[in-house]
N, C-alpha and C positions, 0 to 999 in steps of 0.2 A: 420505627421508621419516622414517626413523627420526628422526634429529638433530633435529626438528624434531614429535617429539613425537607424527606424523600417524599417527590410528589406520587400519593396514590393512586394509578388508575382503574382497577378494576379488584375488587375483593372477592374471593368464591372461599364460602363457607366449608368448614373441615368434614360439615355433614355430609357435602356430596362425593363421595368417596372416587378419587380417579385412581386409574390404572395401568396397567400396558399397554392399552387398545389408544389412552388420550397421550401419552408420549409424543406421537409425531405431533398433532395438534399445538402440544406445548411448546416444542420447540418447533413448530415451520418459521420459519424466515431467520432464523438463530444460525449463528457462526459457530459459537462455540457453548460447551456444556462446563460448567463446574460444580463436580457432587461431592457433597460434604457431608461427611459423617462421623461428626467429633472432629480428629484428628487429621482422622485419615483427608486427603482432598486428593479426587479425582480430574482431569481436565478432558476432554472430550473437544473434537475438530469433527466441527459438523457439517462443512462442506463438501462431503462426500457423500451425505448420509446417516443416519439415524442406527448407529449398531448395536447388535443385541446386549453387548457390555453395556454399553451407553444407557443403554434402558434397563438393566439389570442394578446400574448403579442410583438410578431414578428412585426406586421403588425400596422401599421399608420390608420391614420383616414379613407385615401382612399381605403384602403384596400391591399397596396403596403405592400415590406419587408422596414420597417426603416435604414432611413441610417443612420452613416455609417453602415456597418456591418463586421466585421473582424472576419479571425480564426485565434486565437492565442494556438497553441497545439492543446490539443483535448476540449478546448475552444472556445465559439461562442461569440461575443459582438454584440450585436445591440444595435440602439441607442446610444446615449452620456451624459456622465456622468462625469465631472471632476476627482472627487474625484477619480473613479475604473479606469480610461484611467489613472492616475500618479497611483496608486497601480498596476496596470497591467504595463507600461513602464516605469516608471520608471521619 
């Protein structure tokens, strides 16, 4: 993120483990969801709500939030994705 200019605001250590219960938290005031897992990219419209997909897609094998997870606007990233992290930063 550095390299790349991206101002940090807030860092929460990988120790504190989240989950399904901190999903809405993560996304309140968010438009939209994009989950990235490898390849695969999800998009989620959150203006209706927070749906169990949505959070299904959140969440790792263990059942944690995927890291990283960034707000960009009223944008969520989780997971990583080459291609969308250079389309989102540039």
């Amino acid at each position: 993120m550095e390299a790349r200019s991206v101002d940090i605001k807030e860092t929460v250590l990988a120790s504190k483990k989240l989950n399904a219960d901190h999903c809405p938290e993560v996304t309140d005031k968010a438009t939209r969801l994009v989950a990235m897992k490898g390849k695969k990219v999800e998009s989620f419209d959150l203006k209706s709500g927070l749906s169990d997909a949505a959070i299904a897609a959140m969440l790792g094998p263990t059942g944690n939030l995927r890291a990283p997870t960034l707000k960009v606007g009223k944008t969520v990233l989780v997971g990583f994705n080459e291609s969308i992290f250079e389309e989102t930063f540039g």
